[in-house]
DSSP file (Angstrom, degrees, kcal/mol; ACC not computed):
  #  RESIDUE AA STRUCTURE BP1 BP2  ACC     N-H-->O    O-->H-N    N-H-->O    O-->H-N    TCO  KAPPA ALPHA  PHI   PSI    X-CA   Y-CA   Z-CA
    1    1 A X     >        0   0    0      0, 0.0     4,-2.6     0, 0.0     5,-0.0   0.000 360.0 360.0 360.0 -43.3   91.0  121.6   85.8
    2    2 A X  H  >  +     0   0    0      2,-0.2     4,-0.8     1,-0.2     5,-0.1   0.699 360.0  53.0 -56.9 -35.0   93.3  124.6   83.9
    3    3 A X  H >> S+     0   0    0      2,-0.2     4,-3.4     3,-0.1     3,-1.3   0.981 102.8  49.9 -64.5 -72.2   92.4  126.5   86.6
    4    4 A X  H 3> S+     0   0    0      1,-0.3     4,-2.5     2,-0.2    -2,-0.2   0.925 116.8  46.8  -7.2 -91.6   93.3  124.2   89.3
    5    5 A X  H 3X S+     0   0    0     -4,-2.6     4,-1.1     1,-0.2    -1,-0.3   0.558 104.9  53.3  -6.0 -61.7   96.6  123.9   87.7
    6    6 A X  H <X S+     0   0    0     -3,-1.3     4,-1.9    -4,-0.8    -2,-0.2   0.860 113.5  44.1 -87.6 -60.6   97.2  127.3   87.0
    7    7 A X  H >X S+     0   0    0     -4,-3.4     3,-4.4     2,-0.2     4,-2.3   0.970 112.0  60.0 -58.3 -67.3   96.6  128.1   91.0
    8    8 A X  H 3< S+     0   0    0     -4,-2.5     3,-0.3     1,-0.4     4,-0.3   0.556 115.1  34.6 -15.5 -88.5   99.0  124.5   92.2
    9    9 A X  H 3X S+     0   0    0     -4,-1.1     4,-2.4     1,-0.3    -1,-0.4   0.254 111.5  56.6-108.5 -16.4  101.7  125.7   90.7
   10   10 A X  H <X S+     0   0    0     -3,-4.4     4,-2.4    -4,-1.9    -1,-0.3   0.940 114.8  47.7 -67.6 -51.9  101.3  129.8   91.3
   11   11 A X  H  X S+     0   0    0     -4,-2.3     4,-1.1    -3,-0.3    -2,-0.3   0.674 109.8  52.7 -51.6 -26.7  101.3  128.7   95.1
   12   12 A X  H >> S+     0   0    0     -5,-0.3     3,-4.3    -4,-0.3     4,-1.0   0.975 110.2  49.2 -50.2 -78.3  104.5  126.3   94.4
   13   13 A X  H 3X S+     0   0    0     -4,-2.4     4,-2.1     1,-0.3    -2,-0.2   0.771 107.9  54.6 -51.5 -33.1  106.3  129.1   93.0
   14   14 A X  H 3X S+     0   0    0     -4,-2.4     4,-0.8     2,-0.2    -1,-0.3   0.873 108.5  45.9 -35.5 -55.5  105.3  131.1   95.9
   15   15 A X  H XX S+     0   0    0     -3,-4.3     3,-2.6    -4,-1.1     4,-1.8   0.987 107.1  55.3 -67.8 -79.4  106.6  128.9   98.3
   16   16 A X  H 3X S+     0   0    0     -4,-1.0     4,-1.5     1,-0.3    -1,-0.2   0.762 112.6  52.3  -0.9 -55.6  110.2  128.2   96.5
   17   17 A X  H 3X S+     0   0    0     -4,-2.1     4,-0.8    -5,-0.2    -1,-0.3   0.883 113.2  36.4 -58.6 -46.9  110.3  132.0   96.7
   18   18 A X  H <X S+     0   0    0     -3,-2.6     4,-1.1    -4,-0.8    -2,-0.2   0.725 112.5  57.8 -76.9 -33.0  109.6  132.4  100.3
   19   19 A X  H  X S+     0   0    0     -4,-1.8     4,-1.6     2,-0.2    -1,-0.2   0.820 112.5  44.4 -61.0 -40.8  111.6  129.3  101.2
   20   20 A X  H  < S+     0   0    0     -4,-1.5    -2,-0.2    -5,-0.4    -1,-0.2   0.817 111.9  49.7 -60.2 -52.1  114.6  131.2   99.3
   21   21 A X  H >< S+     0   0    0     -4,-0.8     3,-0.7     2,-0.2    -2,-0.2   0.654 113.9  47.4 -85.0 -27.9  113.9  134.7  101.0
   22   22 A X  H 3< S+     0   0    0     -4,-1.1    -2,-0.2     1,-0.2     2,-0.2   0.990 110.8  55.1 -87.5 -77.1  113.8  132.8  104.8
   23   23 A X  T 3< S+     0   0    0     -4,-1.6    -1,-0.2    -5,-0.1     2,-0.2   0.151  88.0  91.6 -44.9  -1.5  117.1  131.0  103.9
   24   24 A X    <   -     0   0    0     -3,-0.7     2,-0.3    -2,-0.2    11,-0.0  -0.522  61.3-153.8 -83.8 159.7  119.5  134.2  103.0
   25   25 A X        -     0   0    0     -2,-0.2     2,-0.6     9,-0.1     9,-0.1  -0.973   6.7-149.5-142.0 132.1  121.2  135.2  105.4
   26   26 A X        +     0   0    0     -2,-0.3    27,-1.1     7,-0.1     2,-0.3  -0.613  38.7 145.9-112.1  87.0  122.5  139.2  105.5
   27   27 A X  E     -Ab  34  53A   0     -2,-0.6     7,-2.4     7,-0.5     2,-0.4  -0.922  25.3-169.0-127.5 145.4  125.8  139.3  107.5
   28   28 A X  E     +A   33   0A   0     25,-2.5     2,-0.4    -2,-0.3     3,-0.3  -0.881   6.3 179.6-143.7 103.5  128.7  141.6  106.9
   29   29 A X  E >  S-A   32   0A   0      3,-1.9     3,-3.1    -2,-0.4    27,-0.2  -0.864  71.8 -19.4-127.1 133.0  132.1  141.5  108.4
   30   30 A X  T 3  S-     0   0    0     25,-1.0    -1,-0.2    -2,-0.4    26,-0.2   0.745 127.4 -53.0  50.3  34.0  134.9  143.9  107.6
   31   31 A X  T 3  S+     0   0    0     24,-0.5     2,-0.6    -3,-0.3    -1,-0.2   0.399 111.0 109.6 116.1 -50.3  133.2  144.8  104.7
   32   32 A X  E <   -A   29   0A   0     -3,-3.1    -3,-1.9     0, 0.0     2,-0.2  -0.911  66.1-123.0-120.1 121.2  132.5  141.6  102.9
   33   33 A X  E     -A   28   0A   0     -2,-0.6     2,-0.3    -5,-0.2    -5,-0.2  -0.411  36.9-131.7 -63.4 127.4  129.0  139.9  102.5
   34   34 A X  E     -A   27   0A   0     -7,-2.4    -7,-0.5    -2,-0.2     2,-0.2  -0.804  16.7-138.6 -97.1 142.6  129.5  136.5  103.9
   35   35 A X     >  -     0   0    0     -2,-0.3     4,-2.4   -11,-0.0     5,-0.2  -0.641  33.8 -92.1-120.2 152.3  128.3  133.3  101.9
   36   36 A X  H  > S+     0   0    0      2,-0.2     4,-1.9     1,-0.2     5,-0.1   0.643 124.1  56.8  17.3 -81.5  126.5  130.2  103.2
   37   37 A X  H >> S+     0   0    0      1,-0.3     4,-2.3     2,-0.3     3,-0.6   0.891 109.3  39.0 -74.6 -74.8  129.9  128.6  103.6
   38   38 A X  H >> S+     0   0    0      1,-0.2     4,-1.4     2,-0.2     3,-0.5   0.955 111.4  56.6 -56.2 -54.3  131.6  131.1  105.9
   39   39 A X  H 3X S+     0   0    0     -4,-2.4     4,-1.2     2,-0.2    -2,-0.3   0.788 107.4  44.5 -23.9 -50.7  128.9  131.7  107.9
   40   40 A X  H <X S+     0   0    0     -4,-1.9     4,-2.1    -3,-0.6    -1,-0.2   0.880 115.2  53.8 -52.2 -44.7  128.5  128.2  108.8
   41   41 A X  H XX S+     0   0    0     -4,-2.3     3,-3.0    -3,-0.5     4,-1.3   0.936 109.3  53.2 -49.0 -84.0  132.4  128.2  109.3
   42   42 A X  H 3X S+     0   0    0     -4,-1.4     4,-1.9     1,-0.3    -1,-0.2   0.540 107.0  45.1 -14.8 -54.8  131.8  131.0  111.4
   43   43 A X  H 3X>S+     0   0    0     -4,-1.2     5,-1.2    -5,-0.4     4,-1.1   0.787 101.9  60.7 -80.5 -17.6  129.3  129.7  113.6
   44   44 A X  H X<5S+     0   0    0     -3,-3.0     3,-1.4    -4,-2.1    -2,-0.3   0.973 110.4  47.3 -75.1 -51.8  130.8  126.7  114.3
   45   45 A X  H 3<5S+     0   0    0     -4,-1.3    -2,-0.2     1,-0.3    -1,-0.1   0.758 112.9  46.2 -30.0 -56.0  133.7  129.0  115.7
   46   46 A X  H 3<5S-     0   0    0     -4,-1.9    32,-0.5     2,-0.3    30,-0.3   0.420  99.9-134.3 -72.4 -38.1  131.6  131.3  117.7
   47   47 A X  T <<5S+     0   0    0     -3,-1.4     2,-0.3    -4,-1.1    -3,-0.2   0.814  85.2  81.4  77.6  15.0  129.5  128.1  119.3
   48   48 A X  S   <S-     0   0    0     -5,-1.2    -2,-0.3    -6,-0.2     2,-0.2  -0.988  90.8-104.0-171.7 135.2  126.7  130.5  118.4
   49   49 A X        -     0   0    0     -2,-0.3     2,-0.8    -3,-0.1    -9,-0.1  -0.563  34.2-132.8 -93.7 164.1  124.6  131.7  115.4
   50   50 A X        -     0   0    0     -2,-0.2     2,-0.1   -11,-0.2     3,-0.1  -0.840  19.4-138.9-128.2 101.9  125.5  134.9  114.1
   51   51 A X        -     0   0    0     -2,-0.8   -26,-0.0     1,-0.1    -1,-0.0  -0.222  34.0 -80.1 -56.1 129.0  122.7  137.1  113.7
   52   52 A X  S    S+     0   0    0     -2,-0.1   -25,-0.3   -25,-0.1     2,-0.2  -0.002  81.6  90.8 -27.3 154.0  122.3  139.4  110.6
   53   53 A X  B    S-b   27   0A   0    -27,-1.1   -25,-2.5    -3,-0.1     2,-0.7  -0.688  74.5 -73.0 138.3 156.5  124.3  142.5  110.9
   54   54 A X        +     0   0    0    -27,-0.2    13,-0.5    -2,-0.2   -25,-0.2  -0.758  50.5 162.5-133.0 119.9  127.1  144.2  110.3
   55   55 A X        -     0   0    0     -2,-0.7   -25,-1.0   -27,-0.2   -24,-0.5   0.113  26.7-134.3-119.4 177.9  130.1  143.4  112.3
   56   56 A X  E     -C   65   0B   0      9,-1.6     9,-4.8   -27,-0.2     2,-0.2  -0.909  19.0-162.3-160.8 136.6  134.3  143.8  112.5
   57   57 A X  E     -C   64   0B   0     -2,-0.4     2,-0.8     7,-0.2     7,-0.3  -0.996  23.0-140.9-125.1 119.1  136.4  141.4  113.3
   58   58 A X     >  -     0   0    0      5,-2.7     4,-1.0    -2,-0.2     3,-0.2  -0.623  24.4-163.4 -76.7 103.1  140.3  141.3  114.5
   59   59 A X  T  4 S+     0   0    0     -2,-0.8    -1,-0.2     2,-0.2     5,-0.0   0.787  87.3  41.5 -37.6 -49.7  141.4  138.1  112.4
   60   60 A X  T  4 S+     0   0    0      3,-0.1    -1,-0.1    -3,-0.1    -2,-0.0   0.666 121.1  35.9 -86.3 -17.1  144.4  137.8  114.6
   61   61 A X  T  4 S-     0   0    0      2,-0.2    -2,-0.2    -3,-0.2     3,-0.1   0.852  91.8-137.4-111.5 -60.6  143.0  138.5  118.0
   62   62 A X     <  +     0   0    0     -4,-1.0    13,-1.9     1,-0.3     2,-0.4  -0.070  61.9 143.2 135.2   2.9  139.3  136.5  117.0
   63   63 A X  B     -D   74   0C   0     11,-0.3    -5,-2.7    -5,-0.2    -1,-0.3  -0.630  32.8-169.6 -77.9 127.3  137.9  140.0  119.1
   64   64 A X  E     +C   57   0B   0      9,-2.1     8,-6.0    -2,-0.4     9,-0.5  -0.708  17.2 158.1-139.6 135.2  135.0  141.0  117.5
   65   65 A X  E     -C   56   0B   0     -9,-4.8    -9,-1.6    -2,-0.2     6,-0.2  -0.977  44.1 -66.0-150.2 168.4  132.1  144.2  117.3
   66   66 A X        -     0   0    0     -2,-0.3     2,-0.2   -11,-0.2     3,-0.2  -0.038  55.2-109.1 -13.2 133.3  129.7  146.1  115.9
   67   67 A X  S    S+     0   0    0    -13,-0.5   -13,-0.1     1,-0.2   -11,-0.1  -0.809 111.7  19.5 -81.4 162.2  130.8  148.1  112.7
   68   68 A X  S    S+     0   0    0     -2,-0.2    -1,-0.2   -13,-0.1     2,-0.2   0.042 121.7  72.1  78.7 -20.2  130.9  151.9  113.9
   69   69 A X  S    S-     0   0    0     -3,-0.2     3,-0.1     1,-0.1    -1,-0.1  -0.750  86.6 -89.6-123.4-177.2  131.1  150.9  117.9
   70   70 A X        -     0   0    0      1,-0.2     2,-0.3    -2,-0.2    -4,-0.2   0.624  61.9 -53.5 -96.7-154.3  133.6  149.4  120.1
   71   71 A X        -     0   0    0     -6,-0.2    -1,-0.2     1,-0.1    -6,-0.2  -0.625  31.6-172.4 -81.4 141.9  134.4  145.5  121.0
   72   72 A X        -     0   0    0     -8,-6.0     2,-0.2     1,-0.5    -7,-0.2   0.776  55.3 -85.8-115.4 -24.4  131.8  143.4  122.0
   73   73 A X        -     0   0    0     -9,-0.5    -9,-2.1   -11,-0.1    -1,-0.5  -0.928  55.3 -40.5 161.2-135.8  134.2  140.5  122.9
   74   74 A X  B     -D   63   0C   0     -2,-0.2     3,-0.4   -11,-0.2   -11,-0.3  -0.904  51.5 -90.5-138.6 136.6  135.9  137.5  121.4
   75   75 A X  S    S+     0   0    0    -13,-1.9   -12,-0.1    -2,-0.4    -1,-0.1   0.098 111.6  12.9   3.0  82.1  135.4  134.6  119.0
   76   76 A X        +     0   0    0    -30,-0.3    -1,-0.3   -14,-0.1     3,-0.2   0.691  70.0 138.8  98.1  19.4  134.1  131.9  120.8
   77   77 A X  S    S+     0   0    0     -3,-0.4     4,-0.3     1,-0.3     3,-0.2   0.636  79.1  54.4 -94.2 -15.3  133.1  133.3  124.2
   78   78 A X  S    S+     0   0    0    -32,-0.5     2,-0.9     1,-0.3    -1,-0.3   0.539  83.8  85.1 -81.5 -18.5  129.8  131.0  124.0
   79   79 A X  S    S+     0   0    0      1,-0.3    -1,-0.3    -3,-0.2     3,-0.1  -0.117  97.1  34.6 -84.9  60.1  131.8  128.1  123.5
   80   80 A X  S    S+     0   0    0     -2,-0.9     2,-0.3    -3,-0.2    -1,-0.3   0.021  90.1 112.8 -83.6 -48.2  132.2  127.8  127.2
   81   81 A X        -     0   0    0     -4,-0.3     2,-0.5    -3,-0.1    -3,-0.0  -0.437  55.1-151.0 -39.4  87.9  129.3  128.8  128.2
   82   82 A X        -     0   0    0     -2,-0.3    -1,-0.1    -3,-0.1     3,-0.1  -0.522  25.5-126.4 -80.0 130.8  126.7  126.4  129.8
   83   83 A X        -     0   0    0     -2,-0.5     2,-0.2     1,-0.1    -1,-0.1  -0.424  28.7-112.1 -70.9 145.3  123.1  127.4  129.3
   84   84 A X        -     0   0    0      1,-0.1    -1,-0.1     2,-0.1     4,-0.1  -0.328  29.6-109.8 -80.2 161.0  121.4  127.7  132.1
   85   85 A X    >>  -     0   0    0     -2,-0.2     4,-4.3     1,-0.1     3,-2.8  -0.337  27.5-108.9-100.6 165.3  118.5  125.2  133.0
   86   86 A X  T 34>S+     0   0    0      1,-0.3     5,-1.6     2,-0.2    -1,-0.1   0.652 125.4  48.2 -89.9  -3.9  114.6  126.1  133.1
   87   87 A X  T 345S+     0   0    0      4,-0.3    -1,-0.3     3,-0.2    -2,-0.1   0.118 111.5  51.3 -59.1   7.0  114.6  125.9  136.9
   88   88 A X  T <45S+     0   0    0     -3,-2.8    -2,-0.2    -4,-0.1    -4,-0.0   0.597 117.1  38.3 -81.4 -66.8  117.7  128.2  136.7
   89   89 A X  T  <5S-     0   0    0     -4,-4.3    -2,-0.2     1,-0.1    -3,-0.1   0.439 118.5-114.1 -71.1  11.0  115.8  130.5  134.5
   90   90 A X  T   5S+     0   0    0     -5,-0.2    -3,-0.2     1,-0.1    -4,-0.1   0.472  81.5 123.4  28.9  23.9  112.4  130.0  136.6
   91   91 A X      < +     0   0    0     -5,-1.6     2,-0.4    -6,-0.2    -4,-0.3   0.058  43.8  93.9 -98.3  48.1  110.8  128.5  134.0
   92   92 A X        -     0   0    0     -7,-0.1     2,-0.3    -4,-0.0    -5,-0.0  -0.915  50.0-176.0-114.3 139.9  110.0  125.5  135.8
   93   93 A X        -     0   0    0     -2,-0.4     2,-0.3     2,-0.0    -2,-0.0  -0.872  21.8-118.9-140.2-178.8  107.0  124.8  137.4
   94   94 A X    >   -     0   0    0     -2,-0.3     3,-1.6     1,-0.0     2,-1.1  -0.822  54.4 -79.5-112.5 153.8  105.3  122.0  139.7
   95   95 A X  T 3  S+     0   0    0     -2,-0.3    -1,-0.0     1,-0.3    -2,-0.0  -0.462 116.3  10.2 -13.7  13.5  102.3  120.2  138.7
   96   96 A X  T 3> S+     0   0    0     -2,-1.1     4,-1.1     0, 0.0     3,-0.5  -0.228  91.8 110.6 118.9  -4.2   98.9  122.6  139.4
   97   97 A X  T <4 S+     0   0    0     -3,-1.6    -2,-0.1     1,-0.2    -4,-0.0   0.796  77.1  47.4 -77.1 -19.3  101.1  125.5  140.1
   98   98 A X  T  4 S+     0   0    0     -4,-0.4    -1,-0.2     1,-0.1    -3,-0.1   0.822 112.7  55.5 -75.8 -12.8   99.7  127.3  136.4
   99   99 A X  T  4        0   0    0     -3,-0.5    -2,-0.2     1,-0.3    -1,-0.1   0.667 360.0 360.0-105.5 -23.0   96.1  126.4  137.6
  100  100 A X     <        0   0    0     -4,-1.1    -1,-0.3     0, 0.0    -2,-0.1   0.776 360.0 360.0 -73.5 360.0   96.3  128.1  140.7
């Protein structure tokens, strides 16, 4: 039964841990490690989630890059943006067309 126990609750802590490591997030703008809060901020701006990495950003122009390379474009260029649909993309198919 101590045994039992002993395993339950190494495997808990396990998860907690992994749950933790999956949920940080490593993104880096201008510099500055960005928390939870901004990030979210961020993405809601951008219309788009904002992959780990580390970026510069024009504050005043919302134009936005790589660190070390050039502009990649500007703050919100997704928010326009309609995605395209899975007969757009060809991932649509008719009925018996995978079977053939």
């Amino acid at each position: 039964m101590q045994r039992k126990l002993l395993i339950i609750s190494g495997l808990m802590v396990s998860i907690i841990l992994a749950a933790s490591q999956v949920a940080a997030r490593n993104v880096v703008i201008n510099n500055q490690r960005m928390n939870n809060a901004q990030l979210q901020y961020l993405d809601q701006l951008s219309c788009t989630y904002i992959a780990d990495g580390n970026y510069w950003l024009n504050v005043s122009t919302g134009q936005w890059g790589y660190a070390g390379s050039g502009a990649q474009g500007y703050l919100g260029d997704y928010c326009n943006t309609r995605r395209r649909s899975l007969s757009e993309r060809g991932l649509l198919y008719s009925p018996g067309e995978l079977l053939r």
